[in-house]
N, C-alpha and C positions, 0 to 999 in steps of 0.2 A: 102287413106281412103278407107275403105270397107265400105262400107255404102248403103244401097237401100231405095229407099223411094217412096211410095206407096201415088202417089196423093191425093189430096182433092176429086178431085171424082170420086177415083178410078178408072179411066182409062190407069193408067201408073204407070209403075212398074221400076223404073229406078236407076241405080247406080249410082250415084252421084260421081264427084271428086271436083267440084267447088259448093257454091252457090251463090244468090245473090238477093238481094232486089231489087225490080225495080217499079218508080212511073209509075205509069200508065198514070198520066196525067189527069190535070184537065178540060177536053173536053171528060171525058169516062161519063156514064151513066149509071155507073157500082158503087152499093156499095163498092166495094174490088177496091180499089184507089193501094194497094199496093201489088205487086205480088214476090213470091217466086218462082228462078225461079234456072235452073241451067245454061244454055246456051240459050236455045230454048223452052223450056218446060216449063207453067205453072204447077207448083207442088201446089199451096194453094195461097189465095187472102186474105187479111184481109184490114178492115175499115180502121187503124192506123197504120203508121210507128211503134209506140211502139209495138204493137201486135207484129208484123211483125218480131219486135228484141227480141221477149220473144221468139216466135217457134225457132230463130236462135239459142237463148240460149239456149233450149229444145236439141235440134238437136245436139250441142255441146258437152252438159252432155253427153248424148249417146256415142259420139265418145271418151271424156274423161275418160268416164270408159271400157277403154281399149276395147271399140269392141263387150264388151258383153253384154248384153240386162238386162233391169231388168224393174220394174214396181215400179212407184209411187204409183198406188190404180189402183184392178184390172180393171177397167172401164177406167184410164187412162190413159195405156202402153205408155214409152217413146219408145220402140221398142217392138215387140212381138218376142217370142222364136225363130224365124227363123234370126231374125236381121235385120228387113224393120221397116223402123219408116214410123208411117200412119201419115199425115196432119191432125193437126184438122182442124174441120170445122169453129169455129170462133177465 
């Protein structure tokens, strides 16, 4: 996979080869119960497991269209021209 993806809060610019959903655990005190992660790295947190599997599927599309980047609506790139999918925020 060539793939980068560009944190929830923008602090990490990272190539990805794997992802992976990960509870957080219900002792955090944290809204974002469910983290997107690749190994080590928070990439994006969301409220719900389902959330959680809609970005996976976001993220997939991208990859299933061969590599190349395009846009659903210009405000909500699946990747932008250079080929880094950004996290949304919710």
């Amino acid at each position: 996979m060539n793939l980068w993806i560009r944190s929830q809060d923008k602090r990490a610019l990272k190539k990805v080869d794997d992802l992976y959903i990960n509870l957080l655990g219900c002792l955090a005190k944290e809204d974002e119960l469910y983290w997107i992660t690749d190994k080590n790295i928070k990439l994006g947190g969301y409220k719900t497991e389902k959330r959680a599997l809609e970005v996976l599927d976001e993220i997939q599309s991208a990859i299933e269209y061969k590599g190349d980047c395009y846009y659903k609506k210009e405000e909500d790139a699946l990747c932008n021209i250079y080929g880094v999918y950004e996290m949304p925020k919710e």
